[in-house]
N, CA, C and O atoms as CSV, one atom per row, in Angstrom:
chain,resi,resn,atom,element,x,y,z
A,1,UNK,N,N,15.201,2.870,-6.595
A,1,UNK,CA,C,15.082,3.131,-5.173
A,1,UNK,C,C,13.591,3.250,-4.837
A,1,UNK,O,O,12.900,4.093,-5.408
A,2,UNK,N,N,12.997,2.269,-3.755
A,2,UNK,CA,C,11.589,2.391,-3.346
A,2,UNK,C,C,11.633,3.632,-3.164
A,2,UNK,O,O,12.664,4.296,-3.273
A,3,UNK,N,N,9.859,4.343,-2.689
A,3,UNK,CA,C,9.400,5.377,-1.719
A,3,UNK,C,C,9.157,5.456,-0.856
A,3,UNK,O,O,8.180,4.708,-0.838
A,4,UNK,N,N,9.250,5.808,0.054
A,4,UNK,CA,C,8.561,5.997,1.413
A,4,UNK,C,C,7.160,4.799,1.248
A,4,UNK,O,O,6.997,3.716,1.811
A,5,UNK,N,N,6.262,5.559,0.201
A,5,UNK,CA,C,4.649,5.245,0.364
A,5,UNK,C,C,5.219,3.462,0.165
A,5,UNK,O,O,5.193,2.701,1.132
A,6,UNK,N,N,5.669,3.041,-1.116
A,6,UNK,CA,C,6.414,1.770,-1.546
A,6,UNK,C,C,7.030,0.790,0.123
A,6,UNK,O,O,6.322,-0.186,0.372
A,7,UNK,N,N,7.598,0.910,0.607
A,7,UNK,CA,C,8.240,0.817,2.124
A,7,UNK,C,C,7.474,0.683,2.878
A,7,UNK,O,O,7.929,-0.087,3.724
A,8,UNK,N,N,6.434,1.003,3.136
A,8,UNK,CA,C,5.517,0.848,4.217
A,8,UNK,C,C,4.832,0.306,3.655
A,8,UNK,O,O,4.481,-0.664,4.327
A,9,UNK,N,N,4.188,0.329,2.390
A,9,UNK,CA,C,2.885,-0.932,2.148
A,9,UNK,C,C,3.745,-2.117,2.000
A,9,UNK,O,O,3.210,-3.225,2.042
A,10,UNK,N,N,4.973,-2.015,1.837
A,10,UNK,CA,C,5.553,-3.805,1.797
A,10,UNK,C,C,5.840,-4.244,3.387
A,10,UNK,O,O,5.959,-5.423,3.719
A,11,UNK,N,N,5.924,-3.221,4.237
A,11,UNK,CA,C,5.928,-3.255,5.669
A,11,UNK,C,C,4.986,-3.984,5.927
A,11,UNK,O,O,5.182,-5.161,6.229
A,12,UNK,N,N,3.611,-3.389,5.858
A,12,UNK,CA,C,2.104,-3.841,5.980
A,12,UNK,C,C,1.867,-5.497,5.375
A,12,UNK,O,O,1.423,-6.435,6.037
A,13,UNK,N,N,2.311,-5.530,3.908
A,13,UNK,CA,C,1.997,-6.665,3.453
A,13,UNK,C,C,2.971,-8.151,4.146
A,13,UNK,O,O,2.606,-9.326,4.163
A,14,UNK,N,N,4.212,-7.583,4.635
A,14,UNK,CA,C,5.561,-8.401,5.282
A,14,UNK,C,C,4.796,-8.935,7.018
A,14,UNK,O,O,5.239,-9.922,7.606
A,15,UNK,N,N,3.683,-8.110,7.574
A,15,UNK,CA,C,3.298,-8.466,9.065
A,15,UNK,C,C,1.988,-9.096,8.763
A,15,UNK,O,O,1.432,-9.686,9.690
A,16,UNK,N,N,1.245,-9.044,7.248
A,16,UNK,CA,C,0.090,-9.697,7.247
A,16,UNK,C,C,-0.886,-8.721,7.451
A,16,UNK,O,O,-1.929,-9.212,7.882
A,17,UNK,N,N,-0.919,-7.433,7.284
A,17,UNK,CA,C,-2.332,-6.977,7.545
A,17,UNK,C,C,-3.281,-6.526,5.679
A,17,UNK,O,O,-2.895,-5.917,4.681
A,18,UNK,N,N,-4.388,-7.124,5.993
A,18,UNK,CA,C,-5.115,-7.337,5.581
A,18,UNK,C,C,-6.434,-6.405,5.099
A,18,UNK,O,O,-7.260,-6.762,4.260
A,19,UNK,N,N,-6.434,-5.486,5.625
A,19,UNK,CA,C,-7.228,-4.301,5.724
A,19,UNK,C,C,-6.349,-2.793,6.280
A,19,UNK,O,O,-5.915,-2.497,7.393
A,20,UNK,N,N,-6.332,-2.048,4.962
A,20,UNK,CA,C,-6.376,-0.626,5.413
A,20,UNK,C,C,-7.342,0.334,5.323
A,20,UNK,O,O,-7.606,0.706,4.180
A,21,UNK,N,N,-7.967,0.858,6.274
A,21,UNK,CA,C,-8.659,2.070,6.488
A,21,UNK,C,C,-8.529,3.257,6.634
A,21,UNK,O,O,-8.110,3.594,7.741
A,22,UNK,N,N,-8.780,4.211,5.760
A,22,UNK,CA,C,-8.598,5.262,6.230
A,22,UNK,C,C,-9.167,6.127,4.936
A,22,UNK,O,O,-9.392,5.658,3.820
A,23,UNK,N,N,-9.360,7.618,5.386
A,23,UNK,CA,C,-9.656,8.712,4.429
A,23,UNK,C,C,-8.563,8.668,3.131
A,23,UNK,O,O,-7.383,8.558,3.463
A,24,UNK,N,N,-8.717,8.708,2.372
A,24,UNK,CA,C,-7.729,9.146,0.826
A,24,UNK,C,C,-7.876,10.593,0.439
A,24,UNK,O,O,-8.869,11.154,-0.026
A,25,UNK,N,N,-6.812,11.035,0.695
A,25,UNK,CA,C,-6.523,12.234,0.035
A,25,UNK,C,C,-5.320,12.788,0.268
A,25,UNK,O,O,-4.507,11.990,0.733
A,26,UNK,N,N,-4.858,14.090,0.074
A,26,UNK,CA,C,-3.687,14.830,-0.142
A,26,UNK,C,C,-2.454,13.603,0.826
A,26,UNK,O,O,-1.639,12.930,0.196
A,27,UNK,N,N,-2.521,13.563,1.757
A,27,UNK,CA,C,-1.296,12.549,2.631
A,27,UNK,C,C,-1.136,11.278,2.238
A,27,UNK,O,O,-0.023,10.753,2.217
A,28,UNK,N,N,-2.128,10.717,1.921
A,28,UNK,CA,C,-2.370,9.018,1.585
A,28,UNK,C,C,-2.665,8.880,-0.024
A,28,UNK,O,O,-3.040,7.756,-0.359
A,29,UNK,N,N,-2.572,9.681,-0.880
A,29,UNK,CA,C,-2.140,8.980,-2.219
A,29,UNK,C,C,-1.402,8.726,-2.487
A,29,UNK,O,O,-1.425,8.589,-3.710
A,30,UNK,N,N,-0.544,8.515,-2.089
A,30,UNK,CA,C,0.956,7.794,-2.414
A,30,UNK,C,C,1.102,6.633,-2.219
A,30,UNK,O,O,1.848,5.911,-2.880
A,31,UNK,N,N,0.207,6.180,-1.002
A,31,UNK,CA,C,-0.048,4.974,-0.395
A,31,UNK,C,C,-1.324,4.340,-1.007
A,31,UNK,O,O,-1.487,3.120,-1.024
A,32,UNK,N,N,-2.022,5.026,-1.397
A,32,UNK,CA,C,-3.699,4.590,-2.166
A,32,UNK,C,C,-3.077,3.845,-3.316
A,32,UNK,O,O,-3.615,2.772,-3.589
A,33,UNK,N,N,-1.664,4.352,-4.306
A,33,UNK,CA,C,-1.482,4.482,-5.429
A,33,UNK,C,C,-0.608,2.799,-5.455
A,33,UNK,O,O,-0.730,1.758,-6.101
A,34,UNK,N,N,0.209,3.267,-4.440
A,34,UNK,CA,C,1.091,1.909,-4.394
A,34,UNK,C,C,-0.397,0.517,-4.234
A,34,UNK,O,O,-0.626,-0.491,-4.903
A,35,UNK,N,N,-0.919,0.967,-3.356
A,35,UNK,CA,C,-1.697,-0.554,-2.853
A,35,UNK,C,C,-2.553,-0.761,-4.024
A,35,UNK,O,O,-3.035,-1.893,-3.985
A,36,UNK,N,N,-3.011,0.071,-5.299
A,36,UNK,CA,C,-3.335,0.099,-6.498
A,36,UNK,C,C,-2.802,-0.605,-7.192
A,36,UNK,O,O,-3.506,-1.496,-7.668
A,37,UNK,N,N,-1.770,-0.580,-7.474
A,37,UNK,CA,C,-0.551,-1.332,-8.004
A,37,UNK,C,C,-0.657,-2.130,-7.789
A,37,UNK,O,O,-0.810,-2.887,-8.747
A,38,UNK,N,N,-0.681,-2.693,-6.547
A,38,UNK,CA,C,-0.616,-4.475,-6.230
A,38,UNK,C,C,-1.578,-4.865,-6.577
A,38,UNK,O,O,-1.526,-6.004,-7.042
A,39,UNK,N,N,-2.693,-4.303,-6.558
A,39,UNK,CA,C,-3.702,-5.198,-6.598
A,39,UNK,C,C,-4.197,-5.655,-7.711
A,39,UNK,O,O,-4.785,-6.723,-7.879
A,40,UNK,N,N,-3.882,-4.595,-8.701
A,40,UNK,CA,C,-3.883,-4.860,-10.273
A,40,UNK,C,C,-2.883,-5.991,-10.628
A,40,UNK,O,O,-2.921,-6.578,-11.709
A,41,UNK,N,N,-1.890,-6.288,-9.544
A,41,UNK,CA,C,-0.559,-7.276,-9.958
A,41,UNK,C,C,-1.148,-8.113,-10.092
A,41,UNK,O,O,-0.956,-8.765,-11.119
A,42,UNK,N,N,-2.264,-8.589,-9.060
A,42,UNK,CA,C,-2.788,-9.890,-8.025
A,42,UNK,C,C,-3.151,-9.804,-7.156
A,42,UNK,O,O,-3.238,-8.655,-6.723
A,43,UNK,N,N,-3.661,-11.046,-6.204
A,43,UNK,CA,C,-3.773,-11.257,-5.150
A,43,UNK,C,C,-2.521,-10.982,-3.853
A,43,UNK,O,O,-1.589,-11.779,-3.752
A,44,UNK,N,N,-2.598,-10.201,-3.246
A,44,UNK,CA,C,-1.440,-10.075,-2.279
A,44,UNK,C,C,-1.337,-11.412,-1.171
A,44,UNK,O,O,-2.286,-11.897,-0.556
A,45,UNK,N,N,0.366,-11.930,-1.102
A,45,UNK,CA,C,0.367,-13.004,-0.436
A,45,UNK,C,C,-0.362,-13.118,0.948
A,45,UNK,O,O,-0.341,-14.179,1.571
């Protein structure tokens, strides 16, 4: 079963955006961690 953080960066990657900005910390590592992941996969489509 995805996560929340998982769900929304495939959200993000499914509309094409290309750049996320923002502060990292306590709220957004979950989301820092996932987009980590991909990027170590590869290139995102």
């Amino acid at each position: 079963m995805p996560t929340v953080a998982e769900m929304i960066v495939e959200a993000l990657v499914q509309v094409g955006v290309k750049r996320v900005y923002g502060v990292a910390g306590d709220s957004l590592n979950s989301i820092v961690d996932v987009l980590r992941r991909l990027i170590a996969e590869g290139p995102l489509p």
